[in-house]
N, C-alpha and C positions, 0 to 999 in steps of 0.2 A: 226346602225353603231357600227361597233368594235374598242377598239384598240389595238395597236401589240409594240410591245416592241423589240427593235434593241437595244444591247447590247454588252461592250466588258469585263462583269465578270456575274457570275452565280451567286454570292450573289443579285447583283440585279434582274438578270431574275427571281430567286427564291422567290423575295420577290414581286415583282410583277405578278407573277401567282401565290401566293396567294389572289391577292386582286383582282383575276379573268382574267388578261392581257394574252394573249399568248406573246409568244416572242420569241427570236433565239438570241445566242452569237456569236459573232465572232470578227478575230483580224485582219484580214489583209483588204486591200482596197479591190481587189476583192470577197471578201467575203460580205461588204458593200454593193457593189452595185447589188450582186446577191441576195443578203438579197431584199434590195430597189426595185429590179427590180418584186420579186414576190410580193412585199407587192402592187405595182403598178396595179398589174393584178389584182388582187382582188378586188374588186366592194365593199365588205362587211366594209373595213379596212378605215374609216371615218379620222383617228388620230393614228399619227406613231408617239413614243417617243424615241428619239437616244440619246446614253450619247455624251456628251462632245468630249471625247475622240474620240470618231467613227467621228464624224464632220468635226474633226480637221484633219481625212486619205484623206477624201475626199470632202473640200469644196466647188467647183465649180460645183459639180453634185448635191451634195445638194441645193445648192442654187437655181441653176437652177429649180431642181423640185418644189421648194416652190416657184418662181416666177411664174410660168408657169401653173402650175395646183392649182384647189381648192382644190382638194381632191386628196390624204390626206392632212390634216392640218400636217406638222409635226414640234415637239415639243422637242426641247434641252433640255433635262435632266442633270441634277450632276449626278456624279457614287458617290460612296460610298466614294470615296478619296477627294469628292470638287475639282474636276480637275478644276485648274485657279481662283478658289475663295479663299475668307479669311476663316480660322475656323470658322466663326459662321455664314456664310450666311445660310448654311438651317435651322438655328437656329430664324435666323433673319427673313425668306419666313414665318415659322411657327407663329412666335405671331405677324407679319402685320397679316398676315390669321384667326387669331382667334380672337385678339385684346387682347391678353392678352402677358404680359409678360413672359417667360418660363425660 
């Protein structure tokens, strides 16, 4: 199984196909769901990670695909700005994560 990375900046898609993810950016809804709709066809794409932001274009389709199908599992990501969190939530994911304070 793969996973695929939906994104709406290229600092994340970038830092994420460094650490091996394919992915695609985009900004508008229908770009969303055209995104969604090929990541759907795919048999390979196990776990889809979408920022925040992108969620928040289109939540009723999202939704709907994660009630309705196993696969893909998808998975709400932060973007780079903490869209709707406080400054140190991914501060905060990391040392639960590791057990240490950072």
């Amino acid at each position: 199984m793969q996973m695929f990375l939906i994104s709406d900046n290229v600092d994340t898609e970038i830092g994420m196909r460094l650490a091996g993810v394919a992915g695609c950016v985009v900004h508008k809804p229908d770009e969303v769901r055209d995104a969604m709709d090929k990541v759907l066809e795919d048999k390979n794409i196990g776990i889809v990670l979408i920022t925040e932001k992108l969620i928040k274009l289109l939540p009723e389709y999202i939704y709907e695909i994660k009630m309705k199908r196993k696969l893909p599992l998808i998975v709400e990501i932060p973007d780079r700005h903490g869209y709707g969190r406080d400054v140190n939530s991914i501060m905060s994911y990391i040392s639960d994560a590791i057990g240490l304070k950072i």
